[in-house]
DRENLUMKE-563363 format. One record per residue: x negated, y, z of N, C-alpha, C in turn. Coordinates in steps of 0.05 Angstrom, whole numbers, plus 5000, padded with zeros to 4 digits. Layout:
N
XYZXYZXYZ...
//
This chain:
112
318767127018319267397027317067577016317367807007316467986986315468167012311968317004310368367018311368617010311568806997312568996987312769157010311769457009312269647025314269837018316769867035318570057020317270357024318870537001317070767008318070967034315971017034315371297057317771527049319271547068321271797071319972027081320672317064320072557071320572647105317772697113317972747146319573057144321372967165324273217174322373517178323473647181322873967185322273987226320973957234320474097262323074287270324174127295326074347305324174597318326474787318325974967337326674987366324575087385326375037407325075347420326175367444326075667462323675587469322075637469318875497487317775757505318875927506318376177527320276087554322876017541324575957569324675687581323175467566322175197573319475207590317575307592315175397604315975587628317375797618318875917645319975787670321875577665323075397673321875277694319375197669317274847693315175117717315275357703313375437720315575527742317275627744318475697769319875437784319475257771320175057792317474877808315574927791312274777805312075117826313075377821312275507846314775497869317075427854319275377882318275127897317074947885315974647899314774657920312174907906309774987924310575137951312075367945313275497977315275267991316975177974318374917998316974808008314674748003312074618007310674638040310074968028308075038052308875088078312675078083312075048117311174798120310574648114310074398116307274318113305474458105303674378109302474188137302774298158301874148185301873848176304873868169305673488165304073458143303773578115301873428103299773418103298073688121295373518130294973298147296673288164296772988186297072828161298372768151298672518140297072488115295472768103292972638081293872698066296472918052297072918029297973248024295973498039294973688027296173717995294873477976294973537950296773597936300173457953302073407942302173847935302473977962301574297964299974327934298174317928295974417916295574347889298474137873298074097859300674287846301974287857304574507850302974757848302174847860300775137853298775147829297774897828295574877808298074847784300074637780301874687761302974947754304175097778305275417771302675547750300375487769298475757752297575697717297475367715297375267693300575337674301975277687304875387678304375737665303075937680303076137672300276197651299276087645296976087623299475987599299575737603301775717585303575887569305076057591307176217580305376417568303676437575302076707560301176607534300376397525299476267500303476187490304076127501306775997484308476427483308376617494309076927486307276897457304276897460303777027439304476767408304776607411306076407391308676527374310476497395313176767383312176937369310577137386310677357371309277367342306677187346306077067318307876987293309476787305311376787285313276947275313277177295316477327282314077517272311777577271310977767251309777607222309477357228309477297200311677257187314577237205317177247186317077447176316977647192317377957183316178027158313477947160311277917132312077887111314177787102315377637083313177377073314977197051313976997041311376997032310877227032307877137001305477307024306077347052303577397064302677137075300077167087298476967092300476927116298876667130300076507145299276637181296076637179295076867198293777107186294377277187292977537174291077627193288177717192286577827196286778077209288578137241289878397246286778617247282978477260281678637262281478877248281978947220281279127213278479147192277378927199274678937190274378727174271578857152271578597139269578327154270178097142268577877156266077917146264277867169261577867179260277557155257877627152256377457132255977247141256177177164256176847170259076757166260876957163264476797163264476747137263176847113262876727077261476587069261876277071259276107062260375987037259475957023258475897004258875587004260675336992260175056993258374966977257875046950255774906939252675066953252875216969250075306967249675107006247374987010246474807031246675027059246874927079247075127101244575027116243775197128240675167140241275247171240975047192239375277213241675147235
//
């Protein structure tokens, strides 16, 4: 039997998916969890499990950082579609030029 490695196939293209209305989704259901939750608290402090409460909320609010990083992703991308082909990939929206520590130099040694 022949050790031979067959070759490596070209990795597929990344689907696209809705990732604004997937994040939407998990967060309104970690905060529907959380209010079903809280008449209930009594019972889950008797019985020691508070957390089950407090981790849903902690999911919702993590859920909503999320959606705020997965908004500005979109919109990233549809202004670099917009850009056409031959703009950069992130464009520099400041305005300004980069500061002398953002141009270094590889052959010259960095100090400090």
């Amino acid at each position: 039997m022949s050790k031979e490695r067959t070759p490596l196939r070209e990795a597929p293209e990344p689907l696209e998916a809705n990732d604004v209305a997937t994040i939407t989704v998990g967060v309104i259901v970690w905060f529907v969890l959380f209010f079903v939750q809280l008449p209930f608290y009594g019972w889950y402090s008797d019985h020691g499990h508070t957390w089950f409460i407090w981790t849903c909320l902690a999911g919702g609010a993590c859920g909503l950082l999320g959606l705020k990083y997965v908004r500005a992703r979109r919109d990233a991308i549809a202004r670099a579609r917009a850009a056409g082909p031959g703009a950069p990939a992130s464009p520099d929206t400041s305005g300004q030029a980069p500061a002398a520590s953002d141009t270094t130099d590889p052959e010259k040694p960095q100090h400090g």
